[in-house]
N, CA, C and O atoms as CSV, one atom per row, in Angstrom:
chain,resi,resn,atom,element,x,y,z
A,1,UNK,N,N,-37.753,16.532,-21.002
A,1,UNK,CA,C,-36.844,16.773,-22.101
A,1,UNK,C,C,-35.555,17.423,-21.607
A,1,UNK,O,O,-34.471,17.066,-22.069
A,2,UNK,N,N,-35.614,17.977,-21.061
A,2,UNK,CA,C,-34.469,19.259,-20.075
A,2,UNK,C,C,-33.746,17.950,-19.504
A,2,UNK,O,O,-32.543,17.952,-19.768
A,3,UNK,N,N,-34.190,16.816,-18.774
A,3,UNK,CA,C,-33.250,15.807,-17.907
A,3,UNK,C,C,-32.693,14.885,-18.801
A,3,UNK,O,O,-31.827,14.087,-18.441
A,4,UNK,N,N,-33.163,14.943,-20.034
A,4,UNK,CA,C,-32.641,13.939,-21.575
A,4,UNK,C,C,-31.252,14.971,-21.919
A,4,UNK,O,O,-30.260,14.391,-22.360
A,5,UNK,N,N,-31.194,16.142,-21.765
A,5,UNK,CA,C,-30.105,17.110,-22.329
A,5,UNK,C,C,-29.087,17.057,-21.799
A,5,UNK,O,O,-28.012,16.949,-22.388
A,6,UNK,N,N,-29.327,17.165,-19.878
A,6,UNK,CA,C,-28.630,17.023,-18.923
A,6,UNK,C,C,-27.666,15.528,-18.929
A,6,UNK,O,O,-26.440,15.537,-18.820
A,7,UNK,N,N,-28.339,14.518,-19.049
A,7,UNK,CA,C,-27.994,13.349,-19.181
A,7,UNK,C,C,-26.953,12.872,-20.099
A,7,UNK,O,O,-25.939,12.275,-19.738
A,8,UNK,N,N,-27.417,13.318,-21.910
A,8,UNK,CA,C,-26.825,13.628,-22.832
A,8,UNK,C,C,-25.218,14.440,-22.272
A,8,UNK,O,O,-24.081,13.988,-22.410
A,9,UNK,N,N,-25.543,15.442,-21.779
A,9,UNK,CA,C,-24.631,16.047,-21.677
A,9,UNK,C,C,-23.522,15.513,-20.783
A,9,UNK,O,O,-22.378,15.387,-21.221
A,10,UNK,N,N,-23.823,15.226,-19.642
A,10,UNK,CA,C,-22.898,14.524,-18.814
A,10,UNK,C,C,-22.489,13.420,-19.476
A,10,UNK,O,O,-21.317,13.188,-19.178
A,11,UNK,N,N,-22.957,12.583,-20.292
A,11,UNK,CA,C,-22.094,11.611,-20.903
A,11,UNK,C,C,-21.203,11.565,-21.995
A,11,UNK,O,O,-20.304,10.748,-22.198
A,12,UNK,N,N,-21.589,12.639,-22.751
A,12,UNK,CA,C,-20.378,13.429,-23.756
A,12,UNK,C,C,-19.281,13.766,-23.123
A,12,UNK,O,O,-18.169,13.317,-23.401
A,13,UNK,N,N,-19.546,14.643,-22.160
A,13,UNK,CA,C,-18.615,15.323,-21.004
A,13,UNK,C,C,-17.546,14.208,-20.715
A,13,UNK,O,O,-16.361,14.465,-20.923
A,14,UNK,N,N,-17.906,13.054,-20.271
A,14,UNK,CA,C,-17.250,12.273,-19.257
A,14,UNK,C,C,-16.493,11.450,-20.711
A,14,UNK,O,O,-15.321,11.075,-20.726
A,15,UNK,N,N,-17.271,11.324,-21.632
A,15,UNK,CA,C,-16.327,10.222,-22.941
A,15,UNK,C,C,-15.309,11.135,-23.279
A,15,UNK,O,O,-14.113,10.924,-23.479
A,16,UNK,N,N,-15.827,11.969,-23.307
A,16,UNK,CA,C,-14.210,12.859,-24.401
A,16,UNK,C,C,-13.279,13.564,-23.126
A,16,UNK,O,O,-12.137,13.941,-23.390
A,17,UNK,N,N,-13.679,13.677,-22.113
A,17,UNK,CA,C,-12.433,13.540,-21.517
A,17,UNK,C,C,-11.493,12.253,-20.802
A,17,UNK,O,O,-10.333,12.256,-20.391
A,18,UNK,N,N,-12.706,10.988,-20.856
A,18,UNK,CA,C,-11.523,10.172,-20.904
A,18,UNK,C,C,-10.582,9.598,-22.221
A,18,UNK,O,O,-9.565,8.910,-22.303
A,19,UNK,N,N,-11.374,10.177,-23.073
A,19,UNK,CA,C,-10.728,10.381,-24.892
A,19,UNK,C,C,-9.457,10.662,-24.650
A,19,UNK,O,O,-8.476,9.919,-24.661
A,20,UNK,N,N,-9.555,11.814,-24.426
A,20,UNK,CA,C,-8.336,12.877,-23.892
A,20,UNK,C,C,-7.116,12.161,-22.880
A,20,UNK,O,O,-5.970,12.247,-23.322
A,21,UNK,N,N,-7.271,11.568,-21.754
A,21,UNK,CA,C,-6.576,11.161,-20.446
A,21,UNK,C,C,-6.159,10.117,-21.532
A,21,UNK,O,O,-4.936,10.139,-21.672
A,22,UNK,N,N,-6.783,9.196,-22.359
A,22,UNK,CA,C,-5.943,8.171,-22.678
A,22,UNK,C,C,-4.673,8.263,-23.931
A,22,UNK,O,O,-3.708,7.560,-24.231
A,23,UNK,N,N,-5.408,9.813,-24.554
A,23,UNK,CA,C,-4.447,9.970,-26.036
A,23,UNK,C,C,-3.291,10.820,-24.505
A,23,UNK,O,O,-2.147,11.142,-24.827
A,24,UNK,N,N,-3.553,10.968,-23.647
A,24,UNK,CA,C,-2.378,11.853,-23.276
A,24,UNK,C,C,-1.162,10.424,-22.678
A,24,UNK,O,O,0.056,10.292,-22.803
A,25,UNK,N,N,-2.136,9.638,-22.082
A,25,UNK,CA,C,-1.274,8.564,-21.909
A,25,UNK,C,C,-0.475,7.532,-23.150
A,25,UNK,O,O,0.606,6.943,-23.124
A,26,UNK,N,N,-1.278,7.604,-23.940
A,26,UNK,CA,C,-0.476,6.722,-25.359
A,26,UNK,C,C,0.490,7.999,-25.563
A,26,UNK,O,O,1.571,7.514,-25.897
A,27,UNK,N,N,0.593,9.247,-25.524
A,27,UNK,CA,C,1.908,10.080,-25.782
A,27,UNK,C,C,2.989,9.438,-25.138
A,27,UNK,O,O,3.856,8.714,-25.627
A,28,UNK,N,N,2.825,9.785,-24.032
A,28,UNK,CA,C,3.262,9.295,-22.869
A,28,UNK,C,C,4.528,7.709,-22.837
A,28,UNK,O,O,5.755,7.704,-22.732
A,29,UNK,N,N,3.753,6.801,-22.948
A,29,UNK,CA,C,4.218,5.655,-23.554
A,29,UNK,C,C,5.116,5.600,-24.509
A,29,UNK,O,O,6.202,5.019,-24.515
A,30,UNK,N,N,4.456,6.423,-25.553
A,30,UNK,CA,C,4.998,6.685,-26.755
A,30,UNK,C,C,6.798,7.308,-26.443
A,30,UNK,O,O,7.895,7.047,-26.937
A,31,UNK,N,N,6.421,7.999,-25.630
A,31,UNK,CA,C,7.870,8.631,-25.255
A,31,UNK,C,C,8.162,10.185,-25.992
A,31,UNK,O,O,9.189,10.865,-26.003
A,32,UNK,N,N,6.467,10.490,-26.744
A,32,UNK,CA,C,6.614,12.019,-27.312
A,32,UNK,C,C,6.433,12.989,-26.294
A,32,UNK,O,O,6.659,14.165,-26.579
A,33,UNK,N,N,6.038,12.663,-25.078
A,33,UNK,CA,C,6.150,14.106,-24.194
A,33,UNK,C,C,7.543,13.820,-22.881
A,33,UNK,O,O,7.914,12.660,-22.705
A,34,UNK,N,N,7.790,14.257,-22.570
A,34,UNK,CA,C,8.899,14.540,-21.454
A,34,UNK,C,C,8.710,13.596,-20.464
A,34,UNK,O,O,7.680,13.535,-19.793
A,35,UNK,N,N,9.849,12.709,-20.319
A,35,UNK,CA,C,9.716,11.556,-18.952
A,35,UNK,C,C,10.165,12.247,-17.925
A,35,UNK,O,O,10.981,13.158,-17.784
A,36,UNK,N,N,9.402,11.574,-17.165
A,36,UNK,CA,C,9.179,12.398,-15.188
A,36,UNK,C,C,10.497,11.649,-15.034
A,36,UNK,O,O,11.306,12.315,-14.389
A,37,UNK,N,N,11.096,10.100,-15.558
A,37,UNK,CA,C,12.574,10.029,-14.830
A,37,UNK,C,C,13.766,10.933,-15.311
A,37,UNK,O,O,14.812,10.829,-14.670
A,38,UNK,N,N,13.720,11.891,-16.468
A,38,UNK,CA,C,14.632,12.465,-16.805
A,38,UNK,C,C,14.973,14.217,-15.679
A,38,UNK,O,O,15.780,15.134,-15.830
A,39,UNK,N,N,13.894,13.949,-14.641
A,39,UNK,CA,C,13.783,14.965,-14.081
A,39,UNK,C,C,14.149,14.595,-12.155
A,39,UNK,O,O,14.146,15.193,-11.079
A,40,UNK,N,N,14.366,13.507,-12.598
A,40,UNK,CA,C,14.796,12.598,-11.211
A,40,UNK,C,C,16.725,12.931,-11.282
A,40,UNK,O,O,17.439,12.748,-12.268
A,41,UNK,N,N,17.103,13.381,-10.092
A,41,UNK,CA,C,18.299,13.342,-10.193
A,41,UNK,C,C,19.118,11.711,-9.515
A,41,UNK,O,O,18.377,10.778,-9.206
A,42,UNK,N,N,20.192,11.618,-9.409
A,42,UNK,CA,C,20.607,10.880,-8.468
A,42,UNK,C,C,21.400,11.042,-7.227
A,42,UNK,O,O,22.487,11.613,-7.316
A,43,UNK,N,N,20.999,10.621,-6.120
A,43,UNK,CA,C,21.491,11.279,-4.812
A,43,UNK,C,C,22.983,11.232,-4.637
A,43,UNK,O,O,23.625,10.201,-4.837
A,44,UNK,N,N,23.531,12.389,-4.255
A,44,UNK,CA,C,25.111,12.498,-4.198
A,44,UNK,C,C,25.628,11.504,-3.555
A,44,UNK,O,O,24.794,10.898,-2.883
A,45,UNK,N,N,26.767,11.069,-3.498
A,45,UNK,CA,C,27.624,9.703,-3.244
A,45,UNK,C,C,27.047,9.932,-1.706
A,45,UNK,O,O,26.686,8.787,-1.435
A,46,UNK,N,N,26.834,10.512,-0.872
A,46,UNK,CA,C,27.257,10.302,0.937
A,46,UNK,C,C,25.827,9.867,1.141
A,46,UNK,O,O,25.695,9.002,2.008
A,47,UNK,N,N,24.709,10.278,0.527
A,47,UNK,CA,C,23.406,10.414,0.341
A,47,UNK,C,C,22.769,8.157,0.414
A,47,UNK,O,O,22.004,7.456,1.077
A,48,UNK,N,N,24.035,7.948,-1.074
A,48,UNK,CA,C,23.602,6.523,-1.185
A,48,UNK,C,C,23.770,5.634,-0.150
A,48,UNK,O,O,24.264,5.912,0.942
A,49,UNK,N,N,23.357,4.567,-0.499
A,49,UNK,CA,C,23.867,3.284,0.033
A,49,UNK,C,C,25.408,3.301,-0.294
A,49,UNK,O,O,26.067,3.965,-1.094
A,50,UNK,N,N,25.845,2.011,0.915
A,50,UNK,CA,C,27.045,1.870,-0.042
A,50,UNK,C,C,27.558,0.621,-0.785
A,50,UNK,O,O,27.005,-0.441,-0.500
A,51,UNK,N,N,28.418,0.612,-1.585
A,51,UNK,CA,C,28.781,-0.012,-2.667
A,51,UNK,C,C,28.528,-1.708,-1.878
A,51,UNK,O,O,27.848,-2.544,-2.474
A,52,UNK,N,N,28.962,-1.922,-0.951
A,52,UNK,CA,C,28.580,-3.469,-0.355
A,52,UNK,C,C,27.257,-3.819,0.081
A,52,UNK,O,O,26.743,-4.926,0.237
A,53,UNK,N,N,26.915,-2.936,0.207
A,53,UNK,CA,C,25.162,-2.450,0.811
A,53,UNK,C,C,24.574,-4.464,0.489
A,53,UNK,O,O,24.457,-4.907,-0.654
A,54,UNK,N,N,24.436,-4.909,1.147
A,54,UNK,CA,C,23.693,-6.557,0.891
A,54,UNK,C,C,22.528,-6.728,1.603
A,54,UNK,O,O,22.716,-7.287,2.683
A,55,UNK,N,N,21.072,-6.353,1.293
A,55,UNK,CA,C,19.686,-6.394,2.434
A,55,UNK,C,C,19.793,-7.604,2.946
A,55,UNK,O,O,19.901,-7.865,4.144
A,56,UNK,N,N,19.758,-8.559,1.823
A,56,UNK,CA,C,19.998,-9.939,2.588
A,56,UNK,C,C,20.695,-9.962,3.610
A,56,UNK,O,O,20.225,-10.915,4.231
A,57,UNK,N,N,21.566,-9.518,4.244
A,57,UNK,CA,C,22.580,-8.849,5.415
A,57,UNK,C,C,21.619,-9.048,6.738
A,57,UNK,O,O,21.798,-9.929,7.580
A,58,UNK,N,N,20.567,-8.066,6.766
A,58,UNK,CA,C,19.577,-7.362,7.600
A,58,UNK,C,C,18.159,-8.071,7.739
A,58,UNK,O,O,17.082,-7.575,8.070
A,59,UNK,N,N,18.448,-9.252,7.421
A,59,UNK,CA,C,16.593,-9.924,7.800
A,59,UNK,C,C,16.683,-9.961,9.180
A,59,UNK,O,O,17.456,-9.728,10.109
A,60,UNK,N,N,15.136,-10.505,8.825
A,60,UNK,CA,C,14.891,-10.532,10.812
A,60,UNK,C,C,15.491,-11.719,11.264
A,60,UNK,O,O,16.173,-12.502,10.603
A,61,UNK,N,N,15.137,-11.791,12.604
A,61,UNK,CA,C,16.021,-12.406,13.401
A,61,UNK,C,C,15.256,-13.988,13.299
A,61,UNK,O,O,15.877,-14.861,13.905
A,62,UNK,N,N,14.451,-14.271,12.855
A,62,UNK,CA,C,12.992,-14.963,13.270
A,62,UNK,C,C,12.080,-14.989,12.067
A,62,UNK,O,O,11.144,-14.191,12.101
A,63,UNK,N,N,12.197,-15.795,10.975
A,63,UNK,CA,C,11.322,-15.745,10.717
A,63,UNK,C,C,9.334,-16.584,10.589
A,63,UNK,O,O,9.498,-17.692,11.100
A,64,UNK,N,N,8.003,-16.493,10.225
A,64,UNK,CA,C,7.048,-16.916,10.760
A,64,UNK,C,C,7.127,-17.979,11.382
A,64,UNK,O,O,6.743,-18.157,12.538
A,65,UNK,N,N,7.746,-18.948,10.505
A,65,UNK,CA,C,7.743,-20.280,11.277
A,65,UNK,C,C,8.397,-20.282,12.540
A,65,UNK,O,O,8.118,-20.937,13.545
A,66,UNK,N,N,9.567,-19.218,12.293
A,66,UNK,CA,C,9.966,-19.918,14.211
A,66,UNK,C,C,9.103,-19.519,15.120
A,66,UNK,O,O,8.595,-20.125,16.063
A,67,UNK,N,N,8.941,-17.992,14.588
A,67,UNK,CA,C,7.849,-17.475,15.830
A,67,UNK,C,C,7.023,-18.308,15.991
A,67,UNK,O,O,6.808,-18.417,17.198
A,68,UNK,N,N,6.260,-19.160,15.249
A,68,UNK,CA,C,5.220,-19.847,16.210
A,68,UNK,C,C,5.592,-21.035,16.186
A,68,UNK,O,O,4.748,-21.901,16.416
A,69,UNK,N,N,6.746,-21.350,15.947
A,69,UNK,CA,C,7.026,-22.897,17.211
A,69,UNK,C,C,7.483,-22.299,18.240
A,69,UNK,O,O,7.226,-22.809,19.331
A,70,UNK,N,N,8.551,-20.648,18.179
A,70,UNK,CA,C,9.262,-20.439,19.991
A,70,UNK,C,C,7.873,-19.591,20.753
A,70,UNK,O,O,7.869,-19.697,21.980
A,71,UNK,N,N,6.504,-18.625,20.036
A,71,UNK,CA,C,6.095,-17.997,20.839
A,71,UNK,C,C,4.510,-18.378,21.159
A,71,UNK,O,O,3.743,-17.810,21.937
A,72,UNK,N,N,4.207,-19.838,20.072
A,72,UNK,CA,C,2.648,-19.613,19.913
A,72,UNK,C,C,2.204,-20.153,20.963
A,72,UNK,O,O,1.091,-19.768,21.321
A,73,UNK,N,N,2.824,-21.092,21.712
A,73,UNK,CA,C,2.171,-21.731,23.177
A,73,UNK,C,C,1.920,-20.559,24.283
A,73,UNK,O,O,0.892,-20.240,24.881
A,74,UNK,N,N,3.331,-20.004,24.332
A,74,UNK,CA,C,3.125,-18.872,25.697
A,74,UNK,C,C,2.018,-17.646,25.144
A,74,UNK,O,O,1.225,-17.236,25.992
A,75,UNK,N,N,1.951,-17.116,23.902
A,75,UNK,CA,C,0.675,-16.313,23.824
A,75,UNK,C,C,-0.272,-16.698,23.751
A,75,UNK,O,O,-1.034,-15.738,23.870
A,76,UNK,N,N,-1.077,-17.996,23.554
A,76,UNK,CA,C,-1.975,-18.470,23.350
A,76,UNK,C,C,-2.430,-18.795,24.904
A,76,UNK,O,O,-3.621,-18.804,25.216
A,77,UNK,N,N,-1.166,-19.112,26.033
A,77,UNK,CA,C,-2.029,-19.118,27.329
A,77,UNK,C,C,-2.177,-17.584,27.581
A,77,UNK,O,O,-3.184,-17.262,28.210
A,78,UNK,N,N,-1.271,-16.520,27.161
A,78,UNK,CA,C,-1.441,-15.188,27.731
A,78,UNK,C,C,-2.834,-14.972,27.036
A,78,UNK,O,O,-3.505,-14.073,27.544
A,79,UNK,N,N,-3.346,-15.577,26.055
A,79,UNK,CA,C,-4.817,-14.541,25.469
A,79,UNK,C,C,-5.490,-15.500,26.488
A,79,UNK,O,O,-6.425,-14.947,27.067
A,80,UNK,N,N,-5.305,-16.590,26.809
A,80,UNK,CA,C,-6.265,-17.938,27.768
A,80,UNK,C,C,-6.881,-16.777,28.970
A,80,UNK,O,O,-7.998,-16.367,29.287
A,81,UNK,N,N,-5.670,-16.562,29.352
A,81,UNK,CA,C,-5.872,-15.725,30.662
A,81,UNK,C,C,-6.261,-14.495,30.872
A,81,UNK,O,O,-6.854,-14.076,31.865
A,82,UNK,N,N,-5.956,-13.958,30.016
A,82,UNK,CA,C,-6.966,-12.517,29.613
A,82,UNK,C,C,-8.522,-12.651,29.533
A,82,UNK,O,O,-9.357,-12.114,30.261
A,83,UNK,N,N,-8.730,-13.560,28.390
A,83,UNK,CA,C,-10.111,-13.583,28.360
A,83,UNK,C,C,-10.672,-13.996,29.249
A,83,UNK,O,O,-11.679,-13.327,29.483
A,84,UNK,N,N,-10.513,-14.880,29.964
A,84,UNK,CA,C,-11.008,-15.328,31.453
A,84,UNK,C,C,-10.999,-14.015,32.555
A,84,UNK,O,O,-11.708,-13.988,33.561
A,85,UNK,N,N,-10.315,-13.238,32.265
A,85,UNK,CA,C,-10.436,-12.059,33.039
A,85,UNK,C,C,-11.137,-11.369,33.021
A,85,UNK,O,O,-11.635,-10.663,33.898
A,86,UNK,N,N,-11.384,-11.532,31.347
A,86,UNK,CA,C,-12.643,-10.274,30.943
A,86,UNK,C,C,-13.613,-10.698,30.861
A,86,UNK,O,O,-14.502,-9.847,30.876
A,87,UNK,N,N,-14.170,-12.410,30.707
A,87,UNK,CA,C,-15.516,-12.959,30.856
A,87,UNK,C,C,-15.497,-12.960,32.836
A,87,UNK,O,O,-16.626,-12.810,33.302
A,88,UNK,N,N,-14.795,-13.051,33.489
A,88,UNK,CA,C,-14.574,-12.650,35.018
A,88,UNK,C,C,-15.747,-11.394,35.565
A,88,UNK,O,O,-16.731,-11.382,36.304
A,89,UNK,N,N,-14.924,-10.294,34.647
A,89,UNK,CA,C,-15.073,-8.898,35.046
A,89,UNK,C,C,-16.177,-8.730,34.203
A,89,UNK,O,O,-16.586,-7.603,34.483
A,90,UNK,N,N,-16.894,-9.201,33.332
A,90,UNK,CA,C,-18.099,-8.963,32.311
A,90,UNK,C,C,-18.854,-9.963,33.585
A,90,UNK,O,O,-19.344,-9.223,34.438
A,91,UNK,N,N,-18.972,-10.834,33.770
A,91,UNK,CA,C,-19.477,-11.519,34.921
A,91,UNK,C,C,-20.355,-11.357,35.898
A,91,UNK,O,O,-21.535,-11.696,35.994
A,92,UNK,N,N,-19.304,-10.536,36.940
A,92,UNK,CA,C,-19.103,-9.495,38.318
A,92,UNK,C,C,-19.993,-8.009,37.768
A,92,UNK,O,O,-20.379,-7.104,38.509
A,93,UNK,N,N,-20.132,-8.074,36.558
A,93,UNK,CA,C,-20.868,-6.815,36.187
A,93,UNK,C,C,-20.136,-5.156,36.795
A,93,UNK,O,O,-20.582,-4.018,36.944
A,94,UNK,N,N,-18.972,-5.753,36.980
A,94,UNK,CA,C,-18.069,-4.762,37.627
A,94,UNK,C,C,-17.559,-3.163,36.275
A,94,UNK,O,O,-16.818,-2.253,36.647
């Protein structure tokens, strides 16, 4: 009877506080308690980017496809030759 109470109890416990977490989040939403962005400042002018700032600017040099038409032959013999080294040296029992 005592592990029926316990049981009971932990599951009351756990409903009404996620009761709770979700009425705090529908506030939230709601827009009745205080937004975390109104507490965000914005970084002083030297701080930002600047006004031309274009990422597109800055990609890589390469992207997947070239790498493996310019690099997949030469790494694929560099792993060739490795593993042969290490079935070698696994081998030799060295």
């Amino acid at each position: 009877m005592k592990n029926i109470k316990i049981v009971a109890l932990s599951v009351l416990s756990g409903g009404l506080s996620s009761l709770c977490y979700a009425q705090d989040n529908d506030e939230v939403r709601m827009g009745t308690k205080r937004q975390v962005a109104d507490d965000i400042s914005v970084a002083p002018a030297e701080y930002r980017r600047p006004e031309s700032y274009n990422p597109l600017e800055r990609r890589f040099k390469y992207n997947l496809t070239d790498l493996k038409d310019k690099y997949f032959e030469m790494i694929m013999e560099k792993a060739q030759r490795e593993f042969n080294r290490v079935v070698n040296v696994n081998g030799s029992g060295k």
